[in-house]
N, C-alpha and C positions, 0 to 999 in steps of 0.2 A: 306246566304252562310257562314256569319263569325259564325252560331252557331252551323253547319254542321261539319264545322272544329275541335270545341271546344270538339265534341262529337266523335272525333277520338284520338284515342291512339296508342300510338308506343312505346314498352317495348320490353328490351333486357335482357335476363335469359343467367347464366350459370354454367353448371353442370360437375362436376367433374371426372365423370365415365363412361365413353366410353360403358361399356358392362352394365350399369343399364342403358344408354340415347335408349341403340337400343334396350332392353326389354319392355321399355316405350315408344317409338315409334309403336312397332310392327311390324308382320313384312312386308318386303314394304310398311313399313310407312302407316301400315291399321288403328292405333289408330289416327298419324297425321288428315289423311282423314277425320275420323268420327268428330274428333271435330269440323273441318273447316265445313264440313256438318252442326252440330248442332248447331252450334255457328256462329257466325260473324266475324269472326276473320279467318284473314293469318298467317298461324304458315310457317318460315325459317330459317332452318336448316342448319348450317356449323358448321360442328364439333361439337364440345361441348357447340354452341352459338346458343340458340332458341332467335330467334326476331318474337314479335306478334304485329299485326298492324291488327286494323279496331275499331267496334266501344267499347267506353271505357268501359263501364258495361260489354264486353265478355270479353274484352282482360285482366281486371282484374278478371273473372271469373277463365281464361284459366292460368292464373298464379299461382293461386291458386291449383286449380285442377292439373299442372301437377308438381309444387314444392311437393304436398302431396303425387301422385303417383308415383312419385320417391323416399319419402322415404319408402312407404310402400314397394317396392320392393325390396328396399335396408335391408328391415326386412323381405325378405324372401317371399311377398306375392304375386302370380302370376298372372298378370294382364290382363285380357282378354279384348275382343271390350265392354263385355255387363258391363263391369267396369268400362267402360267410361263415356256408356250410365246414370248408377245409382249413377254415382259419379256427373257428370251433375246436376243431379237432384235433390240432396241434397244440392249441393253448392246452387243452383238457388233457394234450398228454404228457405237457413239459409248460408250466407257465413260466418260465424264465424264455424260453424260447422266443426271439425276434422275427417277426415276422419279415421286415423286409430282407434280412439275410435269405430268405427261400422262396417268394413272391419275386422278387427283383432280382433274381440268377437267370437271366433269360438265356436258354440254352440253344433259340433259334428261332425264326419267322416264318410259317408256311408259309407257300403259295396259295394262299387263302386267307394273308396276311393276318396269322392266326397267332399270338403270341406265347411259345412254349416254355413252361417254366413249373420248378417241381411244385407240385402243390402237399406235401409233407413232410415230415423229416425225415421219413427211410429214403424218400423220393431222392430231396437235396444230399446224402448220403451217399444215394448212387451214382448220382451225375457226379458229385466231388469224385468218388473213389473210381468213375472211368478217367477223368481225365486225371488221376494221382497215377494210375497201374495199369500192367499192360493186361492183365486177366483177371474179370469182375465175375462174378455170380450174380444173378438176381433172383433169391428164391423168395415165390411166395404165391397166393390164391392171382385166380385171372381178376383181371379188372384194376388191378394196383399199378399199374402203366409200366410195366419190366421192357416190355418189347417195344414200347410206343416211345419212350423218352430214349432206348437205346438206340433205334433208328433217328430219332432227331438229334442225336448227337453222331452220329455215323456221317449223314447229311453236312451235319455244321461243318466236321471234320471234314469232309471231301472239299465244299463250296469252299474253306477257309485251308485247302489245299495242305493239308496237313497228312494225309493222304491219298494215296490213288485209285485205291476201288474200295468197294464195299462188293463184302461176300455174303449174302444172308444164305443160311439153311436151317433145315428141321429135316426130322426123323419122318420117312414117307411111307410109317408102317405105325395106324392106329386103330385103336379098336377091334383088332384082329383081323385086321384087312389085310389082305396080301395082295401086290399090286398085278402077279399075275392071272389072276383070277378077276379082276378089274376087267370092264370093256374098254374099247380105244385105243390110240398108239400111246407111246410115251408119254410125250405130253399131254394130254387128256389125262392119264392117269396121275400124274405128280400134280397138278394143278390145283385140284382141289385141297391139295395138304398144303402148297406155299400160297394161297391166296391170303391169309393173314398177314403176311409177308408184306403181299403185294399192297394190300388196302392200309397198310401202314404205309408205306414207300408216298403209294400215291395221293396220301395226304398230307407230305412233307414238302412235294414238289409239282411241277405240272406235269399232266400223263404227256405229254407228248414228249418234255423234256427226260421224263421217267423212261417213257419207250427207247429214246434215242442212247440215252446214257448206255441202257442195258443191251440195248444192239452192238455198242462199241466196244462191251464188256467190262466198261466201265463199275455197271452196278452187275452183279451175277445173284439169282436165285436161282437156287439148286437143293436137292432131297440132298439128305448126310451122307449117303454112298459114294455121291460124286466128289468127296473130298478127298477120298481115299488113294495114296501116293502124293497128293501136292505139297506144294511148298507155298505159303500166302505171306509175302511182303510189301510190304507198305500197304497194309492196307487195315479194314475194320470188320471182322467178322464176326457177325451175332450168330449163336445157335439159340433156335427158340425150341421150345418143345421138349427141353433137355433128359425131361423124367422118364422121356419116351426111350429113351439112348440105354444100352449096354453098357456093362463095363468094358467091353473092347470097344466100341464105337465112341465112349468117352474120350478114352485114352487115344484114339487113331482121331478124333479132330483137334482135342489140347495139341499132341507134335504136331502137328499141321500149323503152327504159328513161325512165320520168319521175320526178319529184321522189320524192326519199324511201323512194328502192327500191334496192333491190341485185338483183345478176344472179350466178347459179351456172351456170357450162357445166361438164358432166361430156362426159368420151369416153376410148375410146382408139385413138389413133390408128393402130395395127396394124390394127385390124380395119375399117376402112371398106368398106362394102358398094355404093360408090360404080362406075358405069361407070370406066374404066381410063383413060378420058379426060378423066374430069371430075374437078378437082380439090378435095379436102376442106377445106373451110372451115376447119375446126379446124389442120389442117396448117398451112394460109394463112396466120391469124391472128397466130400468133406473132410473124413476121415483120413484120406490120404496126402492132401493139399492144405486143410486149412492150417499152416501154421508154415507155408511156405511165403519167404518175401514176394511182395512184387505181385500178389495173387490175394485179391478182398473177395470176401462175400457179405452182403446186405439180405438179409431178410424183411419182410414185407408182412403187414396180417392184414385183417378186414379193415383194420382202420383208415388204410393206403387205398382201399377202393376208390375210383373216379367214376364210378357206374349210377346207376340211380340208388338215392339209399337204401333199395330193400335189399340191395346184392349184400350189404354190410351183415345184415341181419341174419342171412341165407347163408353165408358162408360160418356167422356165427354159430346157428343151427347145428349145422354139417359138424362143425367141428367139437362141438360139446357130445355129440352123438360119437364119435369118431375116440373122443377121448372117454364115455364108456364102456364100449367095443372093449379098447387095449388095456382095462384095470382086470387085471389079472380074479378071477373066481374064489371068493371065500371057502372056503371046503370044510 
């Protein structure tokens, strides 16, 4: 009983600003709810006097978490439920971590004046390390925003003319599909493999503006095959899909980078849709590049999900299954 006790807390907060305490509360106290939800912790509220009571590891959590959220709002940043959820999970995974250091990196503004900015720390890790390097990796499960924050940094860099085209591709051979056996011409058949692509592109910017860029060749979306012999300078070329790729299809789009470009590869490497025999590029790569300058890789886990939370849980699933598959047979 007496260690029951020792493992409870009672902290009393208080905040200066009436109209930034009820922006951070939300409204009807919906961000209150969510934390008591997520956390272990009683948050009570009088006036400008938060008292948190329950067990000690939340209640300094939640103190943390809402001292930061309050100044980020007090700089202007507008704080919703799913900023609770991601700030949660930053603090939980590093509480020294500052939140406005990755909150306030705004890496660009849809056309839907949508404000884009990492919400993690593998997240803020990969945007530092595209604009550090000219060839980034993003491995990790879908949903951790690899391809989504790569194109809004692709964007930034074009609008903020830093360079001159963007080149998006992926591998236009999945699940055993082979394109000539597909109905349709060309483009009917590739379509359906770069429309991630495209539904990323076109919630960065306006379709019309999206159409006309890509008319002038400005923005190019192309299967991996079409890369084959070029030379791409100045510009920002994401490979998505990357687990899908070969070790020579690897290696024929890395040379493919020239002057004054950078290269984003996204995948995750669980899910290759590769023959059993052929080995995934992506796999490959590490082993032959990671310890080369000028070339980062960031890995991502469920924690980096931006999906609904049961994708966190799903992926957990998957992967505890996954890793007793590979423990080798007592005999």
């Amino acid at each position: 009983m007496k260690a029951q006790l020792e493992d409870l807390s009672l902290r009393k907060l208080s905040f200066p600003n009436n109209s930034v305490l009820r922006l951070l509360f939300g409204e009807r106290d919906q961000h209150i709810k969510l934390i008591e939800k997520l956390r272990k912790v009683k948050i009570s509220v009088r006036g400008n006097q938060v008292s948190l009571s329950g067990d000690r590891f939340d209640v300094d959590l939640t103190e943390r978490l809402l001292v930061q959220l309050y100044g980020l709002i007090e700089k202007g940043y507008p704080v919703f439920s799913t900023d609770i959820d991601f700030a949660l999970r930053i603090l939980t995974e590093n509480r020294s971590t500052h939140l406005e250091d990755i909150f306030l990196d705004r890496v660009f503004i849809s056309s839907k004046k949508r404000i884009i900015t990492p919400k993690s720390i593998a997240q803020k890790q990969y945007i530092d390390a595209i604009r550090k390097h000219d060839m980034v990796f993003g491995i990790g499960p879908a949903g951790t925003g690899k391809t989504y924050l790569a194109m809004a940094m692709a964007v930034a860099y074009l609008i903020d003319k830093k360079v001159n085209r963007i080149v998006l591709t992926r591998p236009a051979l999945e699940a055993g599909e082979k394109l000539g056996f597909l109905p349709g011409d060309l483009a009917d058949k590739i379509n359906p493999y770069l429309r991630p692509l495209y539904d990323a592109l076109y919630d960065m910017m306006d379709f019309d503006k999206a159409m006309d860029l890509t008319a002038k060749g400005v923005i190019e979306v192309a299967p991996l095959a079409f890369m084959r012999g070029r030379t791409l300078n100045d510009s920002i070329v994401i490979l998505d899909e990357a687990q899908n790729t070969t070790s020579e299809q690897m290696k024929m789009f890395l040379t493919r980078l020239g002057f004054g470009s950078k290269a984003i590869i996204t995948g995750d490497v669980t899910q290759t849709d590769l023959p059993s025999d052929r080995t995934s590029g992506l796999i490959e790569v590490e082993g032959i590049l990671g310890q080369t300058p000028g070339i980062s890789f960031i890995y991502f886990t469920e924690i980096d999900v931006v999906r609904h939370p049961l994708v966190q849980d799903i992926i957990r699933a998957y992967n505890h299954i996954d890793r007793k598959k590979a423990r080798p047979r007592e005999t």
